[in-house]
Structures are given as C-alpha cells and as structure tokens.
N, C-alpha and C positions, 0 to 999 in steps of 0.2 A: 504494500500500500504506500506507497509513494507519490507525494503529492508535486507540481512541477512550484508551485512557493518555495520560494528558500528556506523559509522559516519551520517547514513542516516537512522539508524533503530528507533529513537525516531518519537512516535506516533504524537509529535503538531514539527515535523519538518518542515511541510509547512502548513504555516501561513498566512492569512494578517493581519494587524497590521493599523488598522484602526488610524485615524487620533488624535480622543480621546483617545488614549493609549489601549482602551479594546481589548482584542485578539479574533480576529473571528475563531476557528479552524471547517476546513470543510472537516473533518473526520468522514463519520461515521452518519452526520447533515443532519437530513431532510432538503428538500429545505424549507426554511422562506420568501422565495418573498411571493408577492402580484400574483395573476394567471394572466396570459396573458389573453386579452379579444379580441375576433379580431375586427381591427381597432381603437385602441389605441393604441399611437405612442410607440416604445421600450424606456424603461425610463433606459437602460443599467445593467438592471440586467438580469439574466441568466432564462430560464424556465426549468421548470424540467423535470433531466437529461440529459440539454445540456449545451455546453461547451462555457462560456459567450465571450472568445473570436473568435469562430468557425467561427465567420460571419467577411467576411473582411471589411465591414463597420466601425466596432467598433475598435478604436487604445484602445492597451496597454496600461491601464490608467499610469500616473507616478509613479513609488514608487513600483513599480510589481517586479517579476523577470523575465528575458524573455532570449532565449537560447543563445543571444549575451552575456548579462553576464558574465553569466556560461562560457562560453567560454573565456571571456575575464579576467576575475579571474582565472579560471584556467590557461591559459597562464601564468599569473604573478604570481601564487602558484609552477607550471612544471618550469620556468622560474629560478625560483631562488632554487630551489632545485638542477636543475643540475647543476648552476653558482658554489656552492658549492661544489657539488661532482667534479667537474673538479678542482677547486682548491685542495680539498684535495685527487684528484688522484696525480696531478703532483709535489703537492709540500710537501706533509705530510713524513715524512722521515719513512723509513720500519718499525722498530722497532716499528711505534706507531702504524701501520695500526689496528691490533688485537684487542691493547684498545680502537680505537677510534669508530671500528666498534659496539664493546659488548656496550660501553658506550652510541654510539649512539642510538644504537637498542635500551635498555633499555628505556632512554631518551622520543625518541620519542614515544613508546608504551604509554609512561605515559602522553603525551602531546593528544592522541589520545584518552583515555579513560576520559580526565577532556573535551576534545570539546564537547567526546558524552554525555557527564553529562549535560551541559550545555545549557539553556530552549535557549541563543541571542549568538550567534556566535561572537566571535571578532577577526578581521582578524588579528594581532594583534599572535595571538596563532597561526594561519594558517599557519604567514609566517614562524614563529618562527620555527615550526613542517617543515614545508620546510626547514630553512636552518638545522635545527637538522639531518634531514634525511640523508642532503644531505652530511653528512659529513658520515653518515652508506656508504651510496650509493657509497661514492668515496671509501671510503677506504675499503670494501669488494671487490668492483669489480678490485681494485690495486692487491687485496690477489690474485684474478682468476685470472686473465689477468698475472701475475708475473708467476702462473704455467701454465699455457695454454693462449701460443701467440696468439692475435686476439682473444678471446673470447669473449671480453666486446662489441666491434661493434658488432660482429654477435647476443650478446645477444639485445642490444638497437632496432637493426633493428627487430628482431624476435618482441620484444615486442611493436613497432609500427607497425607492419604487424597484428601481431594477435588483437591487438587494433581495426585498423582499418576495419579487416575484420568482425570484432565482430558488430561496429555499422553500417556497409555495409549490412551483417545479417538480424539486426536488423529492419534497416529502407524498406529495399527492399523488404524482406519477410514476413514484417507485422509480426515479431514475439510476440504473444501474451505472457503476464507476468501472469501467473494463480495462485489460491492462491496454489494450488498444488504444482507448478513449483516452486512459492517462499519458502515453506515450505520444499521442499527437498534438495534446497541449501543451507538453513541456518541451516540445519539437517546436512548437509555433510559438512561447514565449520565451523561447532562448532567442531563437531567428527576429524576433520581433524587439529583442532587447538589442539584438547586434546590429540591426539597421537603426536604432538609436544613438548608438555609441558612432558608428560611423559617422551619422548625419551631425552630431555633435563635435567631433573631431574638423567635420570639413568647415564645421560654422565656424569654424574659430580663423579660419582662411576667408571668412566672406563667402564659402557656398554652403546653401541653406536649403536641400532639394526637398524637405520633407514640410516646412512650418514655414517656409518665406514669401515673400509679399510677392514672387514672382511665380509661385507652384499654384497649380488650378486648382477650382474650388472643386474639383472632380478627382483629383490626385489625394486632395486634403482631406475632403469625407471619409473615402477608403482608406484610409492610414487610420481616418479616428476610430473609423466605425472597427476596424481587424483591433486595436486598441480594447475598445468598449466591450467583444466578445470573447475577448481572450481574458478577460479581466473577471467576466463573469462565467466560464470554462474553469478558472481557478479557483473561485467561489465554492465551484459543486465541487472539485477536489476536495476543497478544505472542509466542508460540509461531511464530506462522505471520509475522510480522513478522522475527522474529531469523535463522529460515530463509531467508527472500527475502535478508536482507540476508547473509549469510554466503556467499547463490550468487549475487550480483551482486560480490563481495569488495571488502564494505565492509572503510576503515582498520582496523588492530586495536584503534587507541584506544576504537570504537567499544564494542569489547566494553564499556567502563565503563557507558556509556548503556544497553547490555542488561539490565546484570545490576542498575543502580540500576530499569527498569521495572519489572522482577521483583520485586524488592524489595519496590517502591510498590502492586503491586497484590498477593501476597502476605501484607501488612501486612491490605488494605481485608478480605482475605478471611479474615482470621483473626479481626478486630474483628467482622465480622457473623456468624459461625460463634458465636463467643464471649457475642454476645449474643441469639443464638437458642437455645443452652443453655443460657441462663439464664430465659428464659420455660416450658423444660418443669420448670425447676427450681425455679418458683412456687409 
C-alpha cells in the first residue's frame, strides 16, 4: 500500500509499536498467529486474511490509531495552518508578500522531505510545517486575490467541494485503490513535479513555457486542470492509505503522519484550484 505522497509513501509507515519497543511491521508479513481451531474462544488476534478489528465485539485496543485521530490531528494540523495564513493575508505588508511566499515554499518543501525521511513522526515538525505553510498560503493567495477580486473564497470553497466530493467518491462507491491505479498516479505526479522543476529552472532565464503571459489560455487550462486531478488521484491514495492503516492498527503516533499527508496534499490542491480561477479570470 503505497501511496505516491511523500508523506505517506514510506514502506514501515504503518506500524504497531509493541509494548517492548520491537516494531511489528505488517507489510508484506505472513500471518504468525496461532490457527483458529473451532470452538476455542478468540484470544484477539486476527485469522488469516481478516481484518482483526472487522468484528464489533473486539474494541480498539489503546495505543492504535483509529479514524477519530486522524481526524482530530488533522483538525489541529488544517487548524493552524490557516490561523497563519489569515494572519499573514491581513497583516503582512505588500512589499513582503513575494519573499514570504518563495521563502515559505522553499521552507516548507524542506520541512516535508526531512518528515518523509523520518522512520517516528514528531508533531512537533507537523505543526511547525503548518505554521511555515501557512505563511506560503497567506501570502500567495494576498498576491491573487490583490489581482483578481474574490478569488481566494471561490478558490477555498472549490477546494473543500472537491475534497469533499473526493471522499463522498470514495466511501459510497467502494472505490477500489489497485496496485495499477496507484502506480499510475505516482507515475503522473512524479512527471508532473518534473515538468515543474524544469519550467522553474528555465524561469529563472526568462523562459516561462508553462505560467507566462505568452503561453495560451489553452496550454494553461490543461496544465491546471492535469494539476487539479492529480491532486485529487492522491486524495483517494491517502484516503484508502489511512484506512488500511487504521485496520492493520497502526501506533497512534501514526495519526500525526496522517493528518501532516493530508495537509501536504490539500495544500497542492488548493494552489492548482486557485490558479485555474484565475485563468477564467483573464
């Protein structure tokens, strides 16, 4: 289960973390119980190939991670991320918007490539990476909103609309995560990060083939829109990621790592959303 996020693409990402320090990763692991025998009683371990919480008998033992977490870390990850972009929409004065935005960006990338390195999550960097964003977040979206009135609500609402319909999707339509399915999103946002970097490299020359005032508004839609679906493509990874790991009962620390993926691709999906409003806003 490998999600194409960075934040969630490490192989012992969901773990439990047994009591004696040893780490049980259940990647991959034949089952090691003992074989069910009928009529001895369930001693709470799982039989092979099913899912040791599946039965409503059995509570969450303590120490798991389970989807209230996640949820409830995420809150306080989303949380203070926009506390910060709201501060530095309203109060960062014009003149710094620019640096604060490249700095942040920067910034944050960097704070998101040392989490994905990292075997124990510490919330700690999570928040950190939140409030660093949120200074990208505010002070990009001052730059749009300064030239296109109302952009910034239409774009937040777009990117909790398509959020939401993403794990509406998801949950209602039983969308299955195939290793297929996964292998061709992390194919298209690798490719799609690399023609980033290059068009960024060449900007720094004066050529700007992807975002410049000379590329069509027909060249531009389709960048945002392969942007906009690739964003939401990793959505349902991370969806169908956080699930697996919840019913294999990863540690709870884990939830930080859930709710910091969320975050990171949340973010991607609100920057292309935000700049494909603005080309019908030309």
């Amino acid at each position: 289960m490998r999600s194409s996020n960075p934040v969630l693409s490490r192989p012992d990402a969901w773990q439990v973390e047994p009591a004696n320090g040893q780490s049980a990763q259940y990647q991959g692991q034949p089952y090691q119980g003992q074989p069910y025998q009928q009529g001895q009683p369930y001693a709470g371990q799982a039989y092979p190939g099913q899912d040791p919480y599946a039965q409503g008998h059995q509570p969450v033992p303590a120490g798991r991670m389970t989807i209230d977490d996640v949820i409830t870390k995420s809150s306080i990850t989303m949380g203070t991320l926009v506390a910060v972009a709201a501060l530095t929409f309203l109060f960062l004065p014009q003149a710094l918007l620019l640096p604060a935005a490249i700095v942040g960006a920067l910034v944050s990338f960097g704070v998101v490539l040392l989490v994905s390195f990292r075997r124990k999550i510490n919330p700690a960097f999570v928040l950190a990476y939140a409030a660093i964003e949120g200074v990208f977040i505010g002070a990009i979206s001052k730059v749009y909103e300064t030239a296109w009135n109302g952009i910034v609500p239409a774009a937040v609402m777009g990117t909790l609309v398509a959020a939401g319909v993403t794990l509406a999707a998801y949950k209602f339509f039983n969308i299955k995560v195939t290793n297929k399915f996964r292998k061709m999103v992390m194919i298209g946002t690798i490719a799609y990060a690399g023609v980033l970097f290059v068009n960024f490299i060449l900007s720094l020359f004066g050529v700007n083939f992807m975002f410049g005032s000379g590329t069509s508004i027909g060249l531009l839609l389709l960048f945002s829109a392969i942007g906009v679906g690739l964003a939401v493509f990793n959505l349902i990874l991370d969806f169908d990621y956080i699930e697996q790991g919840v019913a294999m009962g990863a540690d709870s620390s884990q939830s930080w790592r859930a709710a910091f993926g969320l975050t990171v691709t949340m973010v991607w999906l609100y920057i292309e959303i935000l700049r494909l409003l603005s080309y019908f806003r030309r």
